[in-house]
Wavefront OBJ file of the C-alpha trace (Angstrom):
o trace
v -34.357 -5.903 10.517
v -35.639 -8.153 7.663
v -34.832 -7.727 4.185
v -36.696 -9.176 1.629
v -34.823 -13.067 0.685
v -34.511 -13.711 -2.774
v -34.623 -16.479 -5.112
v -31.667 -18.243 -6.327
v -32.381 -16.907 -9.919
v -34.185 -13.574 -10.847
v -34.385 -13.347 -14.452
v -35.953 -16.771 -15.854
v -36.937 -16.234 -19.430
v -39.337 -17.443 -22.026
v -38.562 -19.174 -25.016
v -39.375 -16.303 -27.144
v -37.952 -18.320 -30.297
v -41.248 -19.879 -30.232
v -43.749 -16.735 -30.214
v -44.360 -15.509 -33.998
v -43.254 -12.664 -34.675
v -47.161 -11.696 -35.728
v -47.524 -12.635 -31.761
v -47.271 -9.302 -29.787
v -46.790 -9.981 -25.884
v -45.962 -8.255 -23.009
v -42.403 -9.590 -21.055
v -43.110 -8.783 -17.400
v -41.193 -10.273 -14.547
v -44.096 -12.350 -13.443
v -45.806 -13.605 -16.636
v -45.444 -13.214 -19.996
v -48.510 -11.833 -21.047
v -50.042 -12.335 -24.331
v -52.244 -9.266 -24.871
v -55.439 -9.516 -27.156
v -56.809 -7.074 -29.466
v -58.523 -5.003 -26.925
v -58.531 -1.064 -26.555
v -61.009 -1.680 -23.866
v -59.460 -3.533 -21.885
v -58.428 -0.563 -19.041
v -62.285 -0.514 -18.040
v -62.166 -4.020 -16.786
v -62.042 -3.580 -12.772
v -61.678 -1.087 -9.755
v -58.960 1.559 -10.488
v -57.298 3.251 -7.004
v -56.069 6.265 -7.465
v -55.363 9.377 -5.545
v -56.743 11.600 -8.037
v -59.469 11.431 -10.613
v -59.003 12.579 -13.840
v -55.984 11.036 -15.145
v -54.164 7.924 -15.267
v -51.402 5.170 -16.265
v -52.555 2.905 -19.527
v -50.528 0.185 -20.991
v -50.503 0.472 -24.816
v -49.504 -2.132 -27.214
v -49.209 -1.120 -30.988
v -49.448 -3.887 -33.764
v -45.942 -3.397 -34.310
v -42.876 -0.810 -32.699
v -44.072 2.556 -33.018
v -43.141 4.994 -35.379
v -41.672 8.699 -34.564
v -45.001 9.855 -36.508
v -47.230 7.193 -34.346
v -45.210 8.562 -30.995
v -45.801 12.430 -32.193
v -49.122 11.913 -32.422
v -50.011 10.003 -28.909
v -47.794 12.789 -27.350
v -50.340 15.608 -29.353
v -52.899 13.840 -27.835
v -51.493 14.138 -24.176
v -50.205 11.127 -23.122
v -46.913 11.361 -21.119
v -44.724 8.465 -21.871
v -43.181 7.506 -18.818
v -41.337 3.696 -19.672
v -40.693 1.635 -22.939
v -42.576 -2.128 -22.402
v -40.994 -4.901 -24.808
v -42.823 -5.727 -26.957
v -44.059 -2.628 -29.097
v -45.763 -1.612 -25.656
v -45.572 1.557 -23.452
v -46.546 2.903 -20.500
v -48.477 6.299 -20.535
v -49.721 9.063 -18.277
v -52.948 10.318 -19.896
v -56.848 11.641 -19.121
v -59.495 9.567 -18.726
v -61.206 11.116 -21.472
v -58.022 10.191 -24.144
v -58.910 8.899 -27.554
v -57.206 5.944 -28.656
v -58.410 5.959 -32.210
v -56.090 6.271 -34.948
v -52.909 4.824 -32.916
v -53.096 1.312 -35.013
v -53.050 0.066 -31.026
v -53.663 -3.386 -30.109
v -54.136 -3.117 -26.694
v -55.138 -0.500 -24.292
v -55.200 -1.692 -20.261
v -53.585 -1.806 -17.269
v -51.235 -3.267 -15.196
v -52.553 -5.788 -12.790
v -51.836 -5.115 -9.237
v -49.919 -8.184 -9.276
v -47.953 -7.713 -11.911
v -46.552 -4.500 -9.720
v -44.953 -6.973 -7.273
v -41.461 -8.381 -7.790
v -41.715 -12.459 -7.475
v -38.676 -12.005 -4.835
v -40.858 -10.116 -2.659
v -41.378 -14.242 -0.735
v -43.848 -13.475 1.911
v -43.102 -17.196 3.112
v -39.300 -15.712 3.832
v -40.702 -13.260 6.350
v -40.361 -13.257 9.918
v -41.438 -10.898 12.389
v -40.742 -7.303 11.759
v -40.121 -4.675 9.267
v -39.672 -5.740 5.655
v -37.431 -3.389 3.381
v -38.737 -2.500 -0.236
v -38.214 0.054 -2.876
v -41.478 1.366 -4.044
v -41.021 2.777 -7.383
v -43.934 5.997 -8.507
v -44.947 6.451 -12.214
v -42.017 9.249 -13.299
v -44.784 11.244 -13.611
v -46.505 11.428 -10.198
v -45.744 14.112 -7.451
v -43.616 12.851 -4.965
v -45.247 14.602 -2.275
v -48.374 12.659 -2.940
v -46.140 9.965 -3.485
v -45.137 10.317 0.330
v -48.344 11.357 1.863
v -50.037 7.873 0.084
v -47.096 5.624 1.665
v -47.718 7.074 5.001
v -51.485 6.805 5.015
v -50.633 3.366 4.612
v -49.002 2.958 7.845
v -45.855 2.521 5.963
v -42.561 4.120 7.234
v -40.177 6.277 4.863
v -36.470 5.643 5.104
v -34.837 9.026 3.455
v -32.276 7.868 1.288
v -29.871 10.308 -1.280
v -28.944 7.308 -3.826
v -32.828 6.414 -5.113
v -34.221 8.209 -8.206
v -36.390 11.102 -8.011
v -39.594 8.832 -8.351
v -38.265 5.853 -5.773
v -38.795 5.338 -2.247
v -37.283 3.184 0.753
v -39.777 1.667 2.126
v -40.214 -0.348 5.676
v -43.096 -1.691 7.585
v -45.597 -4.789 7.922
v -45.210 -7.054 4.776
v -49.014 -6.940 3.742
v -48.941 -3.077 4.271
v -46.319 -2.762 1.823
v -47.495 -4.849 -0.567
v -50.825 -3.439 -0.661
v -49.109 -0.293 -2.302
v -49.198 -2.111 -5.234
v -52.910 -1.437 -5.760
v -52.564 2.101 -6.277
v -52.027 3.476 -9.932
v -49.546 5.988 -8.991
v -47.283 3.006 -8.051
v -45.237 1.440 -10.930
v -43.421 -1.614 -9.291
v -42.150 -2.787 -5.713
v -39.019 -5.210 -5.557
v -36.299 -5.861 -2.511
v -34.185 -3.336 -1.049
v -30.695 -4.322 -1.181
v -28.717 -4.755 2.568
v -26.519 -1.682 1.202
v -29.175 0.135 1.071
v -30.991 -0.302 3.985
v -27.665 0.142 6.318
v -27.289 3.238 4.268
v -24.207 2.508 2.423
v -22.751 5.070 -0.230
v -24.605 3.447 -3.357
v -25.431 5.244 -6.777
v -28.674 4.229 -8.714
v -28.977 3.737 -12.355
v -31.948 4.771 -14.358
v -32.666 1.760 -16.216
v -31.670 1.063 -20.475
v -32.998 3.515 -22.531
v -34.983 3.515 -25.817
v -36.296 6.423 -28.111
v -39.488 6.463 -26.636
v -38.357 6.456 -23.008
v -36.102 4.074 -20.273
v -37.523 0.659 -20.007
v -39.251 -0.102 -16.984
v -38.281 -2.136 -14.119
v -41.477 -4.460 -14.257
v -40.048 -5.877 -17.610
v -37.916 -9.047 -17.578
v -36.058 -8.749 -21.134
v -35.982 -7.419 -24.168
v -35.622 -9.327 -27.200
v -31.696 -8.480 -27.780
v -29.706 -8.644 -30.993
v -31.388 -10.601 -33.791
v -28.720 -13.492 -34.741
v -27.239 -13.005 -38.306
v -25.186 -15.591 -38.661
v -26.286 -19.773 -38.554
v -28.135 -21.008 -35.475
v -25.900 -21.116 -32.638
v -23.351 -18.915 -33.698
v -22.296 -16.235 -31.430
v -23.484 -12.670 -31.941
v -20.944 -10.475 -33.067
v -21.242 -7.231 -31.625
v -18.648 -4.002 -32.768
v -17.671 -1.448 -30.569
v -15.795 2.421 -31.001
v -14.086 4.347 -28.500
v -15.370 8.156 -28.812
v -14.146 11.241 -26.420
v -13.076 9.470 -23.312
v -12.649 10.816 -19.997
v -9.575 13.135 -18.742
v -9.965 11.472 -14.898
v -8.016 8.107 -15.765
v -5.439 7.690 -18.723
v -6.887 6.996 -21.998
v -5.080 3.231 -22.172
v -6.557 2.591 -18.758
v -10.148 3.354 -19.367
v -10.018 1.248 -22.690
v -8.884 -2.171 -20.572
v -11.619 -1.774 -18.052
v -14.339 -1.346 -20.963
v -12.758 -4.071 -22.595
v -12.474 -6.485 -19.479
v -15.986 -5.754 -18.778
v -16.948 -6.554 -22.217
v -14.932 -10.249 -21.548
v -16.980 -10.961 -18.639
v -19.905 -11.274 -20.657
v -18.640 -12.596 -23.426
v -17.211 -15.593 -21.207
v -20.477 -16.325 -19.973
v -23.117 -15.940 -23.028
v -22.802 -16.466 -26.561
v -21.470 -13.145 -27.621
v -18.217 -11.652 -29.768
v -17.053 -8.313 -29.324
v -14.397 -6.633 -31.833
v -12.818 -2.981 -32.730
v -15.054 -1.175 -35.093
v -14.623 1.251 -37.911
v -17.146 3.743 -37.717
v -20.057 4.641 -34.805
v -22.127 4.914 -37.452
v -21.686 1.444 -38.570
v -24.733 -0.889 -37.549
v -24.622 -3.220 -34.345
v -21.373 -0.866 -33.409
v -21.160 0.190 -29.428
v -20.404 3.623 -29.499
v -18.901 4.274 -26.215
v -17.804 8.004 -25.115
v -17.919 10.397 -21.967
v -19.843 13.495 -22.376
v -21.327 16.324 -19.778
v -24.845 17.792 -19.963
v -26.734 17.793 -23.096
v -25.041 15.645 -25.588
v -27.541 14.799 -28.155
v -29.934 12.460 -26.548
v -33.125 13.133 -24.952
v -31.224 12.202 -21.516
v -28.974 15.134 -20.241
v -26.437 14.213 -17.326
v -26.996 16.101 -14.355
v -23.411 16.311 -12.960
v -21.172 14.944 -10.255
v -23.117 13.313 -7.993
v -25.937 12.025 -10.047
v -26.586 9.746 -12.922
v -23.745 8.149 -13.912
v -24.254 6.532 -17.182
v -27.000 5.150 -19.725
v -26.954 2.723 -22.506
v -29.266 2.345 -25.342
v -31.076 -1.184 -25.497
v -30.153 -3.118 -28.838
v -31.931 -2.596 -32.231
v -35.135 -3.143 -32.265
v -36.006 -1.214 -30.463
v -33.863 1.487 -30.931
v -32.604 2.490 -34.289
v -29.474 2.357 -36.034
v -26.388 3.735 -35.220
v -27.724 4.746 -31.350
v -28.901 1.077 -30.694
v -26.258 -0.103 -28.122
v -24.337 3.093 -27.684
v -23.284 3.444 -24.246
v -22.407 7.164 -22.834
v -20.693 7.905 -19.280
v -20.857 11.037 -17.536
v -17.339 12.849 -17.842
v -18.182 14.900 -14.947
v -18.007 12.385 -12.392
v -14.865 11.358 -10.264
v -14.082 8.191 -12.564
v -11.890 6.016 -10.815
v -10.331 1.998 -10.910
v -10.401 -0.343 -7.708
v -12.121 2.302 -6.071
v -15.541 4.580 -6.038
v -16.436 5.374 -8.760
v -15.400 2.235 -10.305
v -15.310 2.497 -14.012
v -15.358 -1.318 -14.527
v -18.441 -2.142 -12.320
v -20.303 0.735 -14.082
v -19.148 -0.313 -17.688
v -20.269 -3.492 -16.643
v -23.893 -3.052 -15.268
v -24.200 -0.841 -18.527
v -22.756 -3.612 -20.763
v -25.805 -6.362 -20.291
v -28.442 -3.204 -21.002
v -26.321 -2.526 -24.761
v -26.985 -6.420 -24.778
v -30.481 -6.145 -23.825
v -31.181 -7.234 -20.571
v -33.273 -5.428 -18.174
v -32.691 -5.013 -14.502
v -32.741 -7.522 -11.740
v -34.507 -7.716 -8.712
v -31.548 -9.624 -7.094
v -29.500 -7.078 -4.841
v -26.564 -9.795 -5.562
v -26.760 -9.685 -9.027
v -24.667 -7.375 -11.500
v -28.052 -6.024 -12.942
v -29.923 -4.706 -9.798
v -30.699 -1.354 -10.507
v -27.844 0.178 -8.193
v -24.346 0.458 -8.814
v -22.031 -1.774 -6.568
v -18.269 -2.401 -6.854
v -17.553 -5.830 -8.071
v -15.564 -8.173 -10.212
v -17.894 -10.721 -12.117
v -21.259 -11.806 -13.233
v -24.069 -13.396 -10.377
v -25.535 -16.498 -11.576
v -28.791 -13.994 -12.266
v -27.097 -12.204 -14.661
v -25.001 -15.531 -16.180
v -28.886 -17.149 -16.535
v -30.173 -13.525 -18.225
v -27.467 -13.714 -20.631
v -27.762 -17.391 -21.916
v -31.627 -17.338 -22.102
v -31.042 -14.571 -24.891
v -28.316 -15.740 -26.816
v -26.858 -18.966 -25.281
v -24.175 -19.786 -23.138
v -20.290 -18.917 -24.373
v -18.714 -21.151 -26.951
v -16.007 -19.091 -28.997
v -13.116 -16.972 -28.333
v -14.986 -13.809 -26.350
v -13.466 -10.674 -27.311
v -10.835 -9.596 -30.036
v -9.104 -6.478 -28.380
v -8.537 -2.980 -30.302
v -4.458 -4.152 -31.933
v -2.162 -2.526 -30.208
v 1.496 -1.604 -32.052
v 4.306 -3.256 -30.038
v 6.790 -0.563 -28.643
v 9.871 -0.178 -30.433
v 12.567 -1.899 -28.131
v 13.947 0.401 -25.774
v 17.972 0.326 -25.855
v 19.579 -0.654 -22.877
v 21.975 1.867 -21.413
v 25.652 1.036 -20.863
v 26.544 1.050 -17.030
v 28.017 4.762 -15.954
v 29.867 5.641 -13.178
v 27.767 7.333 -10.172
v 28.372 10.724 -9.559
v 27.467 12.909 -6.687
v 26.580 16.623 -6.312
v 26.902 18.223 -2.693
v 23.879 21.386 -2.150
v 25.116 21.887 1.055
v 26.991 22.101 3.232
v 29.193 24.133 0.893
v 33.141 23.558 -0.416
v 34.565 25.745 2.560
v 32.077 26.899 5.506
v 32.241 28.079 9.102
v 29.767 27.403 11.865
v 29.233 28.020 15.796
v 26.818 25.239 16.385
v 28.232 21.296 16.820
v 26.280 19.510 14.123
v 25.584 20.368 9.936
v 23.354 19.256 8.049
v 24.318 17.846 4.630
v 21.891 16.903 1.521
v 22.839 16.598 -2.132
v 22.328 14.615 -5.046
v 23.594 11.349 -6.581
v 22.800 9.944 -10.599
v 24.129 7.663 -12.910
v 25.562 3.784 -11.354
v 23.995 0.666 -11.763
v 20.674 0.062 -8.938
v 20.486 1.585 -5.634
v 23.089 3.948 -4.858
v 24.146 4.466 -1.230
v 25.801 7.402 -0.086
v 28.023 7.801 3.422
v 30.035 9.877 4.766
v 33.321 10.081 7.037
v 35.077 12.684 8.927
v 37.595 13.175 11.491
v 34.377 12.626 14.625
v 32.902 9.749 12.446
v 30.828 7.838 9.717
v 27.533 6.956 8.893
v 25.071 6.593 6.144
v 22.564 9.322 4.645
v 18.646 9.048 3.763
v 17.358 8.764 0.345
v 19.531 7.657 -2.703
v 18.885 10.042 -5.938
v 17.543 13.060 -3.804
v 19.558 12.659 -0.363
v 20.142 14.447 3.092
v 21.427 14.251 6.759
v 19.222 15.720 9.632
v 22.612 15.616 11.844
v 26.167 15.572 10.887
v 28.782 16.163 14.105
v 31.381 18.546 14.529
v 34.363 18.647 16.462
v 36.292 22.312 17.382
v 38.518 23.155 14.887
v 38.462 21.836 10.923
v 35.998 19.048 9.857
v 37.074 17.351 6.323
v 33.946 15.713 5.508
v 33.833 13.136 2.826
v 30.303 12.445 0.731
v 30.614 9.038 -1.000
v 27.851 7.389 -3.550
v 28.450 3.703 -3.972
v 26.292 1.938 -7.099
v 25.143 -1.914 -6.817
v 28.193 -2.968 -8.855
v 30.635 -1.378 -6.352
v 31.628 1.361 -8.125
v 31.609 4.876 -6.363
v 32.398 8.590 -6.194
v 33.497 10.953 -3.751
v 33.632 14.593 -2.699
v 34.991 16.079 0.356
v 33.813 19.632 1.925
v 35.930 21.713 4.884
v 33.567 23.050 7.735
v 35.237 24.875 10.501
v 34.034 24.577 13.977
v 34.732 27.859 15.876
v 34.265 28.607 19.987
v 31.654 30.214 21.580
v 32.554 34.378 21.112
v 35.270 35.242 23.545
v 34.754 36.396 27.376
v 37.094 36.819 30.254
v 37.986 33.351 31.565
v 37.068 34.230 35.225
v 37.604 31.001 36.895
v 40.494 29.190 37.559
v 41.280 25.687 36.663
v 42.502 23.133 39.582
v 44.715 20.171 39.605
v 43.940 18.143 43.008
v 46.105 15.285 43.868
v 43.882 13.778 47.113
v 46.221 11.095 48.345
v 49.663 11.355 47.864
v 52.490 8.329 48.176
v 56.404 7.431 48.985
v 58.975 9.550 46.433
v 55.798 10.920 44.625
v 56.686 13.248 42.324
v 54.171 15.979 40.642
v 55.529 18.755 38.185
v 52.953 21.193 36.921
v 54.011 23.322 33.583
v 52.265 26.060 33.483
v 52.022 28.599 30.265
v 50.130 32.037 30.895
v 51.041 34.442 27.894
v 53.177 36.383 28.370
v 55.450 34.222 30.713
v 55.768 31.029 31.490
v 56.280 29.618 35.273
v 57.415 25.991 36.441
v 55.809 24.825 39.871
v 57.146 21.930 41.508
v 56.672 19.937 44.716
v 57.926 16.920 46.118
v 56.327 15.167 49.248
v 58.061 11.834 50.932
v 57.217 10.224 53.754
v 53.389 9.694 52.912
v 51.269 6.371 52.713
v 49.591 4.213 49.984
v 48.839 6.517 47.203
v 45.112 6.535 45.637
v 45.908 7.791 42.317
v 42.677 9.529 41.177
v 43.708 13.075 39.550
v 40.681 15.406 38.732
v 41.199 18.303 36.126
v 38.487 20.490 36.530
v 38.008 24.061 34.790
v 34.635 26.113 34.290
v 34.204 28.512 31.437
v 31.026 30.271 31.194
v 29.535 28.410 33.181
v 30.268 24.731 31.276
v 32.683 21.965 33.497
v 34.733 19.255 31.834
v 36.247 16.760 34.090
v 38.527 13.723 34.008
v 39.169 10.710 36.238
v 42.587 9.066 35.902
v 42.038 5.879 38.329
v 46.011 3.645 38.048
v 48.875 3.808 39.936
v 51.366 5.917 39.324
v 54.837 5.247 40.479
v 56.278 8.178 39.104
v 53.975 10.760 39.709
v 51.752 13.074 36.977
v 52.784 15.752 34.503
v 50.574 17.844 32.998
v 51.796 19.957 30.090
v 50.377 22.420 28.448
v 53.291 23.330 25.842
v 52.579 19.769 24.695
v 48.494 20.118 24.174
v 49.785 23.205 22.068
v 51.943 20.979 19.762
v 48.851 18.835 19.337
v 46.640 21.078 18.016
v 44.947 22.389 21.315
v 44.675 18.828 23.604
v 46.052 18.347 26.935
v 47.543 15.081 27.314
v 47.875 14.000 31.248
v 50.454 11.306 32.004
v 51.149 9.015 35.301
v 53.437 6.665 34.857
v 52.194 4.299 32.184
v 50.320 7.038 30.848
v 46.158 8.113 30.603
v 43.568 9.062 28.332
v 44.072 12.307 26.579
v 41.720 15.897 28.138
v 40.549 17.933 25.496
v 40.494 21.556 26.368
v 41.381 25.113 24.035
v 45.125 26.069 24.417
v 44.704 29.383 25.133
v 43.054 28.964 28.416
v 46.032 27.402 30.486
v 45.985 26.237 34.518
v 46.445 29.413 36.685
v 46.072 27.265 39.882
v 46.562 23.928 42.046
v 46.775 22.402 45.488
v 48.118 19.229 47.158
v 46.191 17.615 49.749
v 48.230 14.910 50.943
v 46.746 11.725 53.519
v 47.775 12.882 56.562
v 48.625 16.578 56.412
v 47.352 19.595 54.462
v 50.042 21.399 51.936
l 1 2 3 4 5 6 7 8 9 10 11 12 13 14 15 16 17 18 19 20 21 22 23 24 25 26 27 28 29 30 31 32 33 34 35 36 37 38 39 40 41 42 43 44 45 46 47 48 49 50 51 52 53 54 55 56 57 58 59 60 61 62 63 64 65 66 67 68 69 70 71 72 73 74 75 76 77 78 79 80 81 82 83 84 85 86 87 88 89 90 91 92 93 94 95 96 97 98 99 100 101 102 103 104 105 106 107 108 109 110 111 112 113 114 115 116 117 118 119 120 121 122 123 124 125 126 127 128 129 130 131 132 133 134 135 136 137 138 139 140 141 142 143 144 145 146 147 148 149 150 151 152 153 154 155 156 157 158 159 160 161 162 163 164 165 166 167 168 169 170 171 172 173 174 175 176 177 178 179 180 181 182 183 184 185 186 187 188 189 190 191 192 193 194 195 196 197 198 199 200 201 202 203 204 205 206 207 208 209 210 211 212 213 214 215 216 217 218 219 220 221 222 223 224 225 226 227 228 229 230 231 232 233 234 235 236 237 238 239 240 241 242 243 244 245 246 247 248 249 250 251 252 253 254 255 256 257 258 259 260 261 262 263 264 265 266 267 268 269 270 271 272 273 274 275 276 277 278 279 280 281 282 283 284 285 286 287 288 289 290 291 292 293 294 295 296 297 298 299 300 301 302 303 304 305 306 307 308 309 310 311 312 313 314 315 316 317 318 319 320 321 322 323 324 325 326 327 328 329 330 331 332 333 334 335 336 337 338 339 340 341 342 343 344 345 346 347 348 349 350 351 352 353 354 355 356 357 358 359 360 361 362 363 364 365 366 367 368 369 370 371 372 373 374 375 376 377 378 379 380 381 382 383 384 385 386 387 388 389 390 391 392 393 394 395 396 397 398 399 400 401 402 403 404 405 406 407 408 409 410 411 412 413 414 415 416 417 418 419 420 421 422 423 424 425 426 427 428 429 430 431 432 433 434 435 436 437 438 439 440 441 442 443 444 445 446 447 448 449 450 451 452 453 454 455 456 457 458 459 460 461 462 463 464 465 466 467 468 469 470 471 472 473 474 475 476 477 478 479 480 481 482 483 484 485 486 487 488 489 490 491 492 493 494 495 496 497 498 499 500 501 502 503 504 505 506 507 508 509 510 511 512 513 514 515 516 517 518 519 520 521 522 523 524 525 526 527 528 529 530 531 532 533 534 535 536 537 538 539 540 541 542 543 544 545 546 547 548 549 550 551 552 553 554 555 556 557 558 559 560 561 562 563 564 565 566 567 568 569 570 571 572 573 574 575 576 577 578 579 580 581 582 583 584 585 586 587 588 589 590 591 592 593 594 595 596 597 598 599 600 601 602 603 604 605 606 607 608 609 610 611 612 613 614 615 616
C-alpha cells in the first residue's frame, strides 16, 4: 500500500502585502495566478469532458461581487459551485452563456495542473497503488463521476466519511493523475492513512462564503484586514449563542476557548468576550439543527458537523467569522465527537485559512482527534498575520463563587434497613445492609455477634451478602466508625430456630473402645418424663486408649466428637448440665474436653462398652 508522502509544509503563502489592491489574482495551491483582462480566455486549448454542452468556467469580477451581480449570473444559469479568493468563482454553465454585463475580468479555466495537489510527489512513489481523493465539481453526477474513474483503469475504494462529490481513489500514479484532465474533476490531493485503513473519520465541507464554500484548490484567503499599527495583533471578538444540551454549558465554553488559545499562541491574533453578534469582527458561535438561517442546512447525526464563515471580505458583516455546530450530533470531550478538535479545525477557517493537503495537519479537510497545531497549520497562520507576540486570549470573566462554609464535624450515625429490631429465621446466615451519614471521611461500619465479627461493603450505602447464625438468639451489633474515631452503634436480635420437628428415630451412642485399670464411666441419662442413672465399672483391663465418640443422627445429619487424652478417672457425660447451659453437652475425662453442641431435648437413649479383651 502506498500513500501519497507529503511535504514538510503544505500551505506556503505569497506576500500578498505586496499585490495592489487594484491587482486581482487568483490564490491556488500551486501558483498564484495573476489573471488578465480576458473573458476569452476559456477558448484557449482542448477541453475533456464527458458531456458536451455545458461546463466549469473560472470567473474573476473587477472587484467582490455584489448580491445584484450574483442574482444576475445565477438568471443567466450559471451554477456556482465554490468561492475562489480573490473576487473569483467557480461556475457550472452552457457553452452558449453570455458573459456580458457581469463587469468580469476574467473568464477561463482551470489548468489541468492546477487540479493537482503539489503533495501528490510522484518522485515519493514506489511500486504499487497510490491513494488519492478525487474531488467532482458539486455539480456533476456521481454516477458519471464513477463510470469516468473506472474507464480510467482506476479502482474505487467505497468509503461513508467523503462528501457526496469525493471519491477514494487507488491505482497506477499516472492513471490517477491523468483524472485531472477531465472538467468534471475539481482537484486531486493525498488520502490520509485513516482513511485508506478505513478508520471512523468525519469530513468537513470546506469555509463558507455567501456565494458558496471555498474550494479546496485555493491556498488562502486574504483574512482579517489589520486595524490597528503594523504588527499589532488582530483582535478578533467572539459571543456564545444557544449552545448544545450534550455537554454542560461551562464545559463547551473551555474547549471553544482552549481552541481559540492554540491559535492565538501560534499567530498574531487576540481573542476577547464580545457584546453583541451583531457587532463587527465578532465570532458568533452557537449550535443549531436543520435550517437555521444560512444557505447551509445541517443534515443530522451522522453528517456534517459544523461550518464557519471565512472573515470579512468576503463575507459581510455580522456573519463574517460566525461559526455554527450541529446540535444534533453526539458532542463529546476526549472522545468522538470531540468538540475541541472540531472547534479547532473550524477556528483557522473564521481566521481565514483554507484547507490543507497535509493528512497531519489540523486543516486537512477531515476531522481527526487531536491536541495542537501541525507545523502546516503554525506556517498558514503566520504567513497571514504573523507569528504570536501578545497575551493570546482574554477569557469570558467569570464571578468567583461565594466561599462555601465549612461544616462543623458531626457525629456518624447509622440506620439499619434490615435485618429488622427483632426477627426470626430457619436458615444459618442474614443478610444485613443499612445506611451510615454524618462523621468526618470514610466511615467504616462492622459488626459483632455472639458467632463473630467482620466488616461490611460500602460506607454511606452499605450491606453484608453473609452474616452467620448460631441456634438460638443472635445479638448483632452494627457499628459506623468516622476517620476521627468517633462512632455509633445499633444492635438487632435475630433468632435462630431448628429445622420443624420430627420423631427422633435414631438413637445416640456413647462407645468407650478400650477400657483401663479402676476405669470408671457414669452415663446420666434424662428422657422426659423420667430420668435413669446407668453405671458400670470394669477392673482388671489393660492400657486404656481414651478416644470417646458421641455420635447421634437426626434426619439424616451426624455430629461427632473425638476426645483423644487420658483419662484416669473415667468420662461423664451429663445431660442435666448441657440443660443449665443453654442446650450444650459438655463431656469431661479427667482433666476435662472440648464442649459437644447438641439441642437438649434430644437426650442419649443408648450405649455400649467394648472393653480390650472381652465384649460387655
Amino acid at each position: 500500500m502506498n500513500v501519497f508522502r507529503t511535504s514538510a509544509l503544505s500551505v506556503c503563502l505569497f506576500a500578498l502585502a505586496t499585490v495592489s489592491p487594484a491587482q486581482q489574482m487568483v490564490n491556488l495551491k500551486k501558483r498564484l495566478l495573476h489573471t488578465p483582462d480576458d473573458r476569452q480566455a476559456y477558448k484557449v486549448g482542448p477541453l475533456l469532458r464527458r458531456h458536451a454542452g455545458a461546463s466549469h468556467y473560472l470567473v474573476q469580477f473587477s472587484a467582490p461581487p455584489s448580491p445584484s451581480q450574483i442574482q444576475d449570473l445565477r438568471s443567466r444559469g450559471a451554477r456556482i459551485t465554490s468561492y475562489v479568493p480573490d473576487a473569483a468563482l467557480m461556475v457550472s454553465a452552457s457553452d452558449d452563456a453570455s458573459w456580458d454585463g457581469l463587469d468580469l475580468k476574467f473568464v477561463g479555466r482551470l489548468d489541468e495542473l492546477d487540479k493537482l495537489s503539489p503533495q501528490l510527489s510522484t518522485d515519493a512513489i514506489s511500486a504499487g497503488d497510490s491513494y488519492a481523493i478525487v474531488e467532482f465539481h458539486s455539480d456533476v453526477d456521481m454516477s458519471e463521476a464513477r463510470a469516468l474513474t473506472l474507464e480510467r483503469n482506476v479502482r474505487i475504494l467505497d468509503r461513508a466519511s467523503l462528501l457526496p462529490y469525493q471519491l477514494l481513489v487507488a491505482g497506477p500514479t499516472d492513471q490517477v493523475e491523468r483524472l485531472a484532465a477531465w472538467d468534471e474533476v475539481a482537484y486531486i490531493f493525498p488520502a490520509s492513512a485513516d482513511l485508506v485503513t478505513g478508520a471512523d473519520v468525519r469530513a468537513c465541507a470546506g469555509a463558507i462564503t455567501e456565494q458558496g464554500p471555498v474550494a479546496q484548490y485555493v491556498k488562502v484567503g486574504p483574512g482579517w484586514p489589520r486595524t490597528g499599527a503594523p504588527g499589532s495583533a488582530i483582535e478578533l471578538s467572539y459571543v456564545f449563542g444557544q449552545l448544545t444540551s450534550k455537554l454542560p454549558a461551562a464545559t463547551v465554553k473551555a474547549e471553544i476557548l482552549r481552541a481559540f488559545d492554540v491559535w492565538a499562541k501560534a499567530g498574531n491574533v487576540k481573542f476577547a468576550p464580545g457584546g453583541s453578534a451583531s457587532d463587527p469582527r465578532t465570532i458568533d458561535i452557537f449550535f443549531a439543527g436543520g435550517a437555521h438561517g444560512d444557505p447551509y442546512a445541517f443534515d443530522g447525526p451522522g453528517g456534517v458537523l459544523a461550518h464557519t464563515f471565512y472573515p470579512a471580505p468576503p463575507n459581510s458583516e455580522p456573519v463574517a467569522g460566525d461559526m455554527h455546530l450541529d446540535a444534533e450530533e453526539n458532542w463529546n470531550t476526549g472522545a468522538s465527537i470531540d468538540l475541541f478538535s472540531v472547534v479547532l479545525h473550524e477556528t483557522g477557517h473564521a481566521l481565514g485559512l483554507g484547507h490543507s493537503d497535509s493528512p497531519a495537519a489540523v486543516m486537512y479537510p477531515f476531522y481527526k482527534m487531536t491536541s495542537e497545531l501541525n507545523a502546516d497549520d503554525i506556517a498558514g497562520i503566520q504567513n497571514l498575520y504573523g507569528a504570536a507576540t501578545t497575551q493570546a486570549i482574554e477569557p469570558t470573566p467569570v464571578p468567583a463563587p461565594a466561599p462555601v462554609p465549612t461544616p462543623a464535624p458531626t457525629t456518624p450515625s447509622i440506620t439499619i434497613s434490615s435485618p429488622a429490631a427483632s426477627s426470626t429465621t430457619t436458615a444459618s446466615t442474614v443478610t444485613a445492609s443499612g445506611t451510615a451519614a454524618g462523621g468526618t471521611g470514610t466511615l467504616r461500619i462492622t459488626w459483632t455477634s455472639d458467632s463473630g465479627s467482620g466488616a461490611a461493603s460500602g460506607s454511606a450505602n452499605w450491606s453484608i451478602v453473609s452474616l452467620p447464625l448460631t441456634v438460638g438468639a443472635n445479638q448483632i451489633t452494627f457499628t459506623v466508625t468516622d476517620a476521627a474515631g468517633k462512632t455509633a452503634s445499633k444492635t438487632v436480635l435475630v433468632t435462630r430456630g431448628g429445622a420443624p420437628s420430627s420423631a427422633d428415630t435414631v438413637a445416640p451412642a456413647v462407645h468407650i473402645l478400650f477400657a483401663g485399670f479402676n476405669d470408671r464411666l457414669n452415663v446420666r441419662r434424662q428422657h422426659q418424663p423420667q430420668r435413669n442413672r446407668v453405671g458400670q465399672r470394669r477392673r482388671g483391663i489393660g492400657k486404656l486408649v481414651d478416644q470417646l465418640r458421641l455420635s447421634r443422627r437426626r434426619h439424616g445429619n451426624s455430629r461427632v466428637a473425638n476426645c483423644q487424652r487420658p483419662a484416669p478417672g473415667g468420662y461423664q457425660q451429663d445431660h442435666s448440665q448441657g440443660l443449665r447451659r443453654g442446650g450444650q453437652f459438655q463431656l469431661h475425662h479427667g482433666d476435662g474436653c472440648a464442649p459437644l453442641t447438641q439441642k437438649p431435648k434430644l437426650l442419649l437413649v443408648s450405649y455400649s462398652l467394648r472393653l480390650a479383651n472381652s465384649v460387655a
